[in-house]
BAFIPA-817148 format. One line per 10 residues: number of its first residue (from 0); their letters; for each residue z, x, y of C-alpha. Coordinates in pm, 1 decimal. Layout:
// BAFIPA-817148
NUM> A> Z:X:Y  ... .
//
This chain:
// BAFIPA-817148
0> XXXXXXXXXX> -3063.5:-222.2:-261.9  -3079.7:-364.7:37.2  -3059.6:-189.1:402.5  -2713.9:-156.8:572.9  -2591.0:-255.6:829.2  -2635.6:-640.6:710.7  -2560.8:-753.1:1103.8  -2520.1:-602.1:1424.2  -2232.9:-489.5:1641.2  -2185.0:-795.0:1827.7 .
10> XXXXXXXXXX> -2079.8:-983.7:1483.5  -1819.9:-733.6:1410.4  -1638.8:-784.8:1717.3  -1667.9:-1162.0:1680.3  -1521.8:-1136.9:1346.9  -1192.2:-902.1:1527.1  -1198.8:-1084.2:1800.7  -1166.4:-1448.4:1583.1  -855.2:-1268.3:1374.5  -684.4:-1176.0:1658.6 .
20> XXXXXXXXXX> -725.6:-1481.8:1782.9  -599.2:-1676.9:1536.8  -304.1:-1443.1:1417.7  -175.7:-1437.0:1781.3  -197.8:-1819.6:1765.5  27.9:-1818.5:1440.5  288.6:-1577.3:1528.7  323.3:-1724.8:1856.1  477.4:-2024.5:1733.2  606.6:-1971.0:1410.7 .
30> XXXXXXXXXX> 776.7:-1601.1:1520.6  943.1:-1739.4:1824.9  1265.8:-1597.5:1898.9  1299.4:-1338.7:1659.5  1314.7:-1060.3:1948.6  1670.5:-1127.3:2047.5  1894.5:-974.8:1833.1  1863.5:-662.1:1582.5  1884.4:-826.4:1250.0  1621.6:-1145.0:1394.3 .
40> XXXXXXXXXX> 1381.7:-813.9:1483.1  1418.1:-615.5:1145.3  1522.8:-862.7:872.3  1402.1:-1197.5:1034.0  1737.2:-1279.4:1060.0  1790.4:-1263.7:667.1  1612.3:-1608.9:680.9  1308.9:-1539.2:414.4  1266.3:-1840.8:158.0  1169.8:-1682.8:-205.5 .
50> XXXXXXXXXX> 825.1:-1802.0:-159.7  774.9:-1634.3:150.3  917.9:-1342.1:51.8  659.1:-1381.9:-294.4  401.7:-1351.0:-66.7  512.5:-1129.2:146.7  546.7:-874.5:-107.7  199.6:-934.5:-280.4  52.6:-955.9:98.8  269.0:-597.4:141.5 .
60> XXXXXXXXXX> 122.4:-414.0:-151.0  -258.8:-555.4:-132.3  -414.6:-361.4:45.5  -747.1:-99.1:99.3  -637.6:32.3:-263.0  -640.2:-272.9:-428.7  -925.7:-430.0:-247.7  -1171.6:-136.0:-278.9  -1057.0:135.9:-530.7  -989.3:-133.6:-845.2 .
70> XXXXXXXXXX> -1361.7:-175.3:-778.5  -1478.4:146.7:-771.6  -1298.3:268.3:-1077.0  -1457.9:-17.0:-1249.7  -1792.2:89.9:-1085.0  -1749.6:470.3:-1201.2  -1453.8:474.6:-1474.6  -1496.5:102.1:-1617.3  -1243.5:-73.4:-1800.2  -1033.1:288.9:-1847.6 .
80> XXXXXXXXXX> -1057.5:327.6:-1464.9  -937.2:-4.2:-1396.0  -686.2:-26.7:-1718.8  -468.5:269.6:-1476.1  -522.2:132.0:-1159.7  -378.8:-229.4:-1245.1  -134.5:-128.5:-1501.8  165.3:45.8:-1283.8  -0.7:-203.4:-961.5  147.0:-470.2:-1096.8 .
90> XXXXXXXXXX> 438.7:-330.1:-1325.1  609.9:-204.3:-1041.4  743.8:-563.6:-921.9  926.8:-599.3:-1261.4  1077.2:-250.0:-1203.8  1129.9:-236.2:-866.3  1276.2:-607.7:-814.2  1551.9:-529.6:-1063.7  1667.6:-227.0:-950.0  1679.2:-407.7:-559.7 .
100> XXXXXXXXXX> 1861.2:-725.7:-690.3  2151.8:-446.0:-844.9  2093.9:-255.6:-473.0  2141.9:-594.6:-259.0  2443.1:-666.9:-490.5  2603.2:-355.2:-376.4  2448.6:-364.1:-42.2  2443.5:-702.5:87.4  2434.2:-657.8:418.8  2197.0:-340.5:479.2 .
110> XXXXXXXXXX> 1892.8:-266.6:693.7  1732.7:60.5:537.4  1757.2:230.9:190.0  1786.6:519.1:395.3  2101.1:382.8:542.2  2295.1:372.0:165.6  2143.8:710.2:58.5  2384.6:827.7:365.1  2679.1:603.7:281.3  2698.5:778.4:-48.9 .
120> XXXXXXXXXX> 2550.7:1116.1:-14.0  2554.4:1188.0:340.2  2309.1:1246.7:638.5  2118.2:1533.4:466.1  2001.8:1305.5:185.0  1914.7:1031.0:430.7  1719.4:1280.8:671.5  1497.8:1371.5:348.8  1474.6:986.2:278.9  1339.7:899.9:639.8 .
130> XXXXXXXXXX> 1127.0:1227.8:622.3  929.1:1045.3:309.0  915.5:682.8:417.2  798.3:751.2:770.6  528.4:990.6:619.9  424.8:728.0:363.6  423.7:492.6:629.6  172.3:697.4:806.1  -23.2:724.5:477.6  -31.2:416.0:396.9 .
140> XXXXXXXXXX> -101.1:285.6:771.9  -414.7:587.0:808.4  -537.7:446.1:485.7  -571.0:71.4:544.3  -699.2:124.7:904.9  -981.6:374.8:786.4  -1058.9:147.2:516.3  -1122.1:-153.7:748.1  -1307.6:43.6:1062.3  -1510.1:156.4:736.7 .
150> XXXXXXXXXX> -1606.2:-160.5:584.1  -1671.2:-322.2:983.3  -1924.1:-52.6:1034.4  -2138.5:-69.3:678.4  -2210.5:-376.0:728.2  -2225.5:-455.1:1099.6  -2284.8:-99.3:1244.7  -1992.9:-118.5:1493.5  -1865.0:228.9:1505.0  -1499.3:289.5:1299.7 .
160> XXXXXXXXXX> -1410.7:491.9:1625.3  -1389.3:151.3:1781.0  -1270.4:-100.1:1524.4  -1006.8:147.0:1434.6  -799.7:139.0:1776.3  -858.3:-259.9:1795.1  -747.8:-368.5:1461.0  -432.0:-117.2:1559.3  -398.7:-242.3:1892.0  -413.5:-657.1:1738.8 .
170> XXXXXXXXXX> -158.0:-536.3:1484.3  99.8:-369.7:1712.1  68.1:-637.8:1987.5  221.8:-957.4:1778.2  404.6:-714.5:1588.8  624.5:-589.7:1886.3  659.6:-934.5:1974.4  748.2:-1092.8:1623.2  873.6:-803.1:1401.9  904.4:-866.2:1062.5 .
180> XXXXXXXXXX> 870.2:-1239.4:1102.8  569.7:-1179.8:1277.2  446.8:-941.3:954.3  562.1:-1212.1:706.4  385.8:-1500.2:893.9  23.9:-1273.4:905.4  87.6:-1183.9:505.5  130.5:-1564.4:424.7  -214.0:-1586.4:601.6  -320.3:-1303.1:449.4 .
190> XXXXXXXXXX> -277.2:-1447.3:64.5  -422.8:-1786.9:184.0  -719.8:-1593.1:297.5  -768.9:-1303.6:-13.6  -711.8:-1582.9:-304.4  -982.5:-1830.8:-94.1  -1216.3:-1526.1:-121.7  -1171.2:-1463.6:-451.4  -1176.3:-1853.7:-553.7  -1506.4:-1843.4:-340.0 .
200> XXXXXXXXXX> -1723.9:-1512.2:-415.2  -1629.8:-1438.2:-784.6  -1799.6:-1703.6:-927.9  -2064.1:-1650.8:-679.1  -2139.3:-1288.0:-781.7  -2101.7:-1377.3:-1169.2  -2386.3:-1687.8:-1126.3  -2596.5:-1392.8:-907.7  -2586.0:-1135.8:-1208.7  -2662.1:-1387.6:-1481.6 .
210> XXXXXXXXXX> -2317.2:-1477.7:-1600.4  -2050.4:-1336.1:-1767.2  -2202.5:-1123.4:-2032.4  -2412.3:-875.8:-1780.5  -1963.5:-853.8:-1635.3  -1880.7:-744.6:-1975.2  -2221.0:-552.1:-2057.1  -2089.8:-317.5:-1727.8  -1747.1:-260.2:-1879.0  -1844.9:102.4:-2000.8 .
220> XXXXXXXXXX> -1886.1:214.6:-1627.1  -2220.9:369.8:-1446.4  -2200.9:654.1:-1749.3  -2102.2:436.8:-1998.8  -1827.9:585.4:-2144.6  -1531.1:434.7:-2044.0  -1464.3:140.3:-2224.9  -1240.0:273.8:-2435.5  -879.5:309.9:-2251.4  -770.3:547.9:-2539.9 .
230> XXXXXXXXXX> -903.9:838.6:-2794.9  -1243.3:928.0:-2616.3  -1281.5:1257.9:-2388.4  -1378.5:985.6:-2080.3  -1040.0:844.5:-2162.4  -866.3:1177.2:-2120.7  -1060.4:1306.7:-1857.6  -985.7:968.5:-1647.3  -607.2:970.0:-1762.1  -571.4:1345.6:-1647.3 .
240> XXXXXXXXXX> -814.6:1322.4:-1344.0  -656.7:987.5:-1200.8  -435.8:781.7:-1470.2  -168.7:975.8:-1450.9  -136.0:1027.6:-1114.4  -192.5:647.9:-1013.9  22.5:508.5:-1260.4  303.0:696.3:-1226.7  234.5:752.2:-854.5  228.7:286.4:-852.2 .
250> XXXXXXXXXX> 558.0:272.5:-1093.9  699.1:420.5:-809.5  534.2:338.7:-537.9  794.0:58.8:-403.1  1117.7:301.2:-416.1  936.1:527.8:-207.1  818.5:242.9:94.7  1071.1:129.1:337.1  846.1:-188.2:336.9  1007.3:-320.6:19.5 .
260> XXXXXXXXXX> 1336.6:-254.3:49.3  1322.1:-447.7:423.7  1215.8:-761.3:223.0  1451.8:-693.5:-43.5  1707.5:-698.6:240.7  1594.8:-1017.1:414.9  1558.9:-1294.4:114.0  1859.5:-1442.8:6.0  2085.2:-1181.9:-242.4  2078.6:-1414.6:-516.0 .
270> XXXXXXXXXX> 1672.7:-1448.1:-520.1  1544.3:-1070.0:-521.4  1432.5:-1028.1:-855.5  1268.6:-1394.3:-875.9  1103.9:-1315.0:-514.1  944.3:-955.6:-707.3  836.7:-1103.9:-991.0  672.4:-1432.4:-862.6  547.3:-1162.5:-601.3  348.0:-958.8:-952.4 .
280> XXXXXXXXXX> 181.9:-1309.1:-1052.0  24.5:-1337.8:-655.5  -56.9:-1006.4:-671.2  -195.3:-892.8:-1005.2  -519.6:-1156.7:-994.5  -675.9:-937.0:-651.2  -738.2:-582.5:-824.6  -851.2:-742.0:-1136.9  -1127.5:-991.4:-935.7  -1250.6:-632.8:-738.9 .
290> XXXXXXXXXX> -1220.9:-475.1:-1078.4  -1482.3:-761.4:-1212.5  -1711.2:-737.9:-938.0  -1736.9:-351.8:-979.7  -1810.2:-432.8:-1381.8  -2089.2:-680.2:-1254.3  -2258.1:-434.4:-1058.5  -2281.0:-181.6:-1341.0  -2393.8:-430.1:-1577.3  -2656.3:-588.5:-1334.5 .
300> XXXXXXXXXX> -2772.6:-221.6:-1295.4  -2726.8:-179.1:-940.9  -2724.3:199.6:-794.2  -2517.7:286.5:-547.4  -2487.1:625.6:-376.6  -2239.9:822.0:-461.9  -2090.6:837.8:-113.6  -2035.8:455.1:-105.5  -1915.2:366.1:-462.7  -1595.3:309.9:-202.9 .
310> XXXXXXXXXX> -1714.4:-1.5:-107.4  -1867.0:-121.2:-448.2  -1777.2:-462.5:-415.7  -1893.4:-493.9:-33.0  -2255.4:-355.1:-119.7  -2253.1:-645.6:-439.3  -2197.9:-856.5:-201.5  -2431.3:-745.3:72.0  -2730.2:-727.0:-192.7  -2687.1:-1032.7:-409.8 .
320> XXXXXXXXXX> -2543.2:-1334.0:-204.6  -2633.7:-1483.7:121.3  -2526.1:-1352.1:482.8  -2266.4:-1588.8:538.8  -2072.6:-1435.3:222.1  -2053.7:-1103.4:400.7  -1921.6:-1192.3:708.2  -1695.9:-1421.4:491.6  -1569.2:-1136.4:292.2  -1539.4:-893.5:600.1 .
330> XXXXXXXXXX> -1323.5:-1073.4:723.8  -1095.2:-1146.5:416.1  -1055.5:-780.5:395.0  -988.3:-726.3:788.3  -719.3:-980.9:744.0  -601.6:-769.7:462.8  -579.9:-488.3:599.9  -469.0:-591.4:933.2  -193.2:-736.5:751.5  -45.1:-416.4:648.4 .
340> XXXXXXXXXX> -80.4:-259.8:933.9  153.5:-473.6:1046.2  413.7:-440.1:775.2  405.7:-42.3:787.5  493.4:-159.0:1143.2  781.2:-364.9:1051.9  908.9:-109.5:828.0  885.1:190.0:1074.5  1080.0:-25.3:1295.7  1372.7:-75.7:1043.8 .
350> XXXXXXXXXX> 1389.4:299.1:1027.3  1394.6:366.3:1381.1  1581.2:90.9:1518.4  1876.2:156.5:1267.1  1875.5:475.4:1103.7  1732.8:689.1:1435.9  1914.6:525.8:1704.2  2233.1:619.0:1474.9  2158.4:960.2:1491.4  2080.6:975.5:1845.8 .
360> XXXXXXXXXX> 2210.8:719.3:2006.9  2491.3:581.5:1858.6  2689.0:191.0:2000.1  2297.6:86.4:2108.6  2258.3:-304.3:2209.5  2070.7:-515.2:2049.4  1771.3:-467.9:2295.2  1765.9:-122.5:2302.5  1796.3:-86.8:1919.9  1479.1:-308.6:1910.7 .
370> XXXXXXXXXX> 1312.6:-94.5:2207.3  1360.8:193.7:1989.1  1212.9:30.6:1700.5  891.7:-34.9:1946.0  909.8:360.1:2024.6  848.6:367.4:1641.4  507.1:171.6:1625.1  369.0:360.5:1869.7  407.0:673.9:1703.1  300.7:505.1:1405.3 .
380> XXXXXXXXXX> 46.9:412.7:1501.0  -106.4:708.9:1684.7  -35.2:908.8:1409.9  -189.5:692.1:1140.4  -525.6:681.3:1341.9  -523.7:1083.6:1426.6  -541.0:1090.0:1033.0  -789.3:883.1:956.7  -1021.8:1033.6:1229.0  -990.3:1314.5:989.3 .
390> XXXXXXXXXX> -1356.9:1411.9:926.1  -1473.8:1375.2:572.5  -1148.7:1209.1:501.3  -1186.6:946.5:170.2  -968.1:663.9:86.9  -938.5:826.9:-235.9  -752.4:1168.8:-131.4  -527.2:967.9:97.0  -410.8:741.5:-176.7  -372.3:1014.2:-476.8 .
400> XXXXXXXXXX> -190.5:1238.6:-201.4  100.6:987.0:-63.4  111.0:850.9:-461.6  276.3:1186.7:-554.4  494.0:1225.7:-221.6  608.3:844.4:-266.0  695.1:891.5:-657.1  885.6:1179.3:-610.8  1159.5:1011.1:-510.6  1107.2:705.8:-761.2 .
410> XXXXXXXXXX> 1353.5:857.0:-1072.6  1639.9:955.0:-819.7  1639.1:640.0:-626.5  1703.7:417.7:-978.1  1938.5:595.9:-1032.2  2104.9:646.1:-705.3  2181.4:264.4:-741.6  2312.9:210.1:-1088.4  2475.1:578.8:-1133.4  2555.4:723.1:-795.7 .
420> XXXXXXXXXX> 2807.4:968.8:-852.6  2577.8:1142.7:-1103.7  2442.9:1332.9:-839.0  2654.9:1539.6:-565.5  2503.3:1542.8:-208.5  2332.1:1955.2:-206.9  2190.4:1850.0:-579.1  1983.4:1542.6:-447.7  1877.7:1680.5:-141.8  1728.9:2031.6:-285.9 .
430> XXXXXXXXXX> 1588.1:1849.1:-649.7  1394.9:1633.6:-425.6  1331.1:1912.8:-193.9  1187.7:2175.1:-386.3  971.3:1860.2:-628.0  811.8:1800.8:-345.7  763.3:2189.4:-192.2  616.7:2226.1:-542.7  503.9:1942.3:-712.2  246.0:1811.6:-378.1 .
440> XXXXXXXXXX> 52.7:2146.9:-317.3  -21.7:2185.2:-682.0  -159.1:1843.9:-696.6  -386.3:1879.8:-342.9  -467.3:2247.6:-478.9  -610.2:2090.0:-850.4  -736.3:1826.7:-658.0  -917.6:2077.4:-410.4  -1053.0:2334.3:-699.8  -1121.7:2047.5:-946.1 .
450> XXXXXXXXXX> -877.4:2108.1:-1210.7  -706.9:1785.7:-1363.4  -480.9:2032.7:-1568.5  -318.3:2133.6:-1217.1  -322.4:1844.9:-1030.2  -135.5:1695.6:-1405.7  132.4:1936.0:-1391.9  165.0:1879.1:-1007.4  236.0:1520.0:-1051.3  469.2:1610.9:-1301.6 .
460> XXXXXXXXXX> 645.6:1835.0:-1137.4  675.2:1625.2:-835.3  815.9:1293.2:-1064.6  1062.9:1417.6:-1298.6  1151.3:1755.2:-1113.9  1323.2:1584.2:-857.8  1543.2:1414.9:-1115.8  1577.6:1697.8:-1338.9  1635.5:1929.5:-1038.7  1915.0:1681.8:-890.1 .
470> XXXXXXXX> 2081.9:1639.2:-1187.7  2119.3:1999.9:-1324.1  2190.3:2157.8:-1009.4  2474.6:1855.8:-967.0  2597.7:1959.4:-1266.0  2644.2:2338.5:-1219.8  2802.8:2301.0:-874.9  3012.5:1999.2:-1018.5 .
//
């Protein structure tokens, strides 16, 4: 296996330096104007064509997880490891893009889930709502940025203590200039770039390993044991260990993220559910490439150290194609990640330009409703990099922790929409509450001790207590 760093410093900040160059270049003209009014700033003025709201969502929901983790569950799990990762990925859309069409129907005009969580159950339910989105958005944000300052410095060397405040500081720049339009117009770029790399290296790494058969001969994973998705004790121990928890944790990943719900708000009513599901097609073909390329490397029998199976498909590259392909694919995923950066951005905004300044400073102006959303990115952004300068922090603990926190509100929010007066106000608030009080330590604490059983009944707990909770404690005070 060859040496890393492939290149030096110098090429890393070439590579950041020609990004932010050419983003700043795009949002510039295309996002002009869109920082004069509240609902231009937000919701692009509610002006998103179903194709760029397709890609927006795909762009929104590709990101260090899909990129890097399909790959290494194909590396270490094989087709069982990527069978659970892909599965609820791309579901979701279907799910989630119905249930929005029925909320936009009843909600035309809104800015923030948040904000019709309070019109029918008050401010308590929408203070535990904004609690949950702006931590996911820190999640997600802490994720994505240590992902990219990680991949920058394997294979140029440039520290991830440096890369990690520049790609924040490119990302917040257009995006307190452009908003959401300035998101959307980076996430069209964004899917130009990701499907290019995929048209480009896949075939590429498949020619390298000998063809498609050595792909198939690594479906079993490094141990080979996981090619079967069902019946086998790999199967169960990946299903328990990670299935479960990423499945279920992706199936309701979207009710959880303010992200989605801003693009469900700013695409024409009528085109929601088309916009989701033509979104899943875009989408679904990135995890499953990775997915490939971390089959390839089994089957061509590469090793790779235990501590980097993170960034399986970056060392295939880096050992069996030329130089060029690298920086190529370094900076596919910088614009990826970059890219949602940007959207947690947009979508930390929403929450503090409409639901915050209503709590604490009520009859705002346009431009102070948009200098509060600004307020928002900042914080978001220093508090997304504080956690990934976490030491020993993996991509892998941040994404199986914020999968629970965001799914425990996935069952309640369905049916918040379609069956509102189900639940009474005290009987949301406290099932989603105490699921969450419970239902997240026991997963981090099965997680931490190595028990699958535990972390299993955490995730459960976490899902379908908050529902059950909700409902039965409506019920009894009813």
């Amino acid at each position: 296996m060859k040496q890393l760093p492939l290149f030096d410093s110098y090429t890393g900040l070439i590579i950041l330096a020609v990004y932010g160059i050419i983003v700043f270049s795009l949002t510039s003209y295309f996002g002009r104007g869109y920082n004069k009014t509240k609902t231009a700033f937000l919701l692009s003025n509610r002006d998103l064509t179903q194709n760029q709201g397709s890609m927006s969502v795909a762009a929104a929901w590709l990101w260090a997880a899909g990129l890097f983790i399909s790959a290494q569950q194909a590396y270490v799990n094989g087709m069982v490891g990527l069978f659970w990762f892909c599965f609820g990925a791309i579901l979701t859309y279907w799910l989630f893009g119905w249930f929005a069409q029925q909320l936009r129907n009843k909600f035309e005009n809104g800015f923030t889930f948040s904000s019709y969580m309070e019109e029918n159950y008050g401010k308590k339910v929408q203070n535990i709502y904004v609690f949950e989105m702006i931590l996911l958005a820190i999640c997600v944000f802490a994720l994505n940025i240590l992902a990219g300052g990680k991949i920058i410095e394997l294979l140029t060397g440039l520290s991830y203590y440096i890369t990690i405040p520049i790609m924040a500081s490119i990302a917040l720049l257009y995006a307190f200039r452009g908003g959401l339009k300035a998101s959307v117009i980076t996430e069209i770029f964004k899917i130009g770039m990701v499907w290019t790399g995929v048209l480009i290296i896949l075939p590429m790494i498949i020619y390298a390993v000998g063809g498609f058969d050595t792909v198939v001969k690594g479906m079993a994973g490094i141990d080979g044991k996981g090619l079967h998705i069902f019946g086998t004790d790999k199967a169960w121990q990946v299903f328990t260990g990670f299935g479960i928890a990423a499945f279920l944790g992706q199936m309701g990943a979207f009710f959880g993220d303010n992200a989605f719900y801003q693009r469900a708000f700013a695409v024409p009513k009528q085109k929601v559910f088309k916009t989701f599901a033509i979104g899943s097609l875009i989408y679904g073909i990135m995890p499953i490439s990775m997915g490939l390329i971390g089959f390839a490397a089994v089957g061509y029998g590469l090793e790779i150290p235990k501590e980097q199976v993170g960034m399986t498909n970056a060392i295939m590259i880096a050992n069996l194609l030329p130089a060029w392909v690298s920086i190529f694919f370094v900076f596919v995923v910088f614009a990826g990640l970059v890219s949602v950066l940007d959207s947690q951005f947009s979508s930390i905004a929403s929450m503090a330009g409409h639901d915050l300044v209503k709590k604490f400073k009520s009859g705002s102006t346009d431009q102070e409703v948009i200098k509060y959303a600004r307020f928002g990115m900042i914080g978001l952004a220093l508090a997304g990099m504080a956690i990934a300068f976490i030491p020993g922090i993996t991509l892998l603990h941040i994404f199986l922790f914020f999968g629970t926190l965001r799914a425990s509100v996935w069952i309640p929010s369905m049916v918040a929409i379609i069956k509102p007066k189900l639940f009474t106000s005290n009987g949301l608030f406290y099932g989603i509450l105490i699921s969450i009080s419970v239902g997240i330590p026991l997963f981090v604490y099965g997680k931490l001790i190595k028990d699958n059983d535990i972390a299993l009944i955490g995730t459960v707990v976490a899902i379908f207590g908050s529902f059950i909770i909700s409902y039965l404690w409506s019920i009894i005070k009813k």
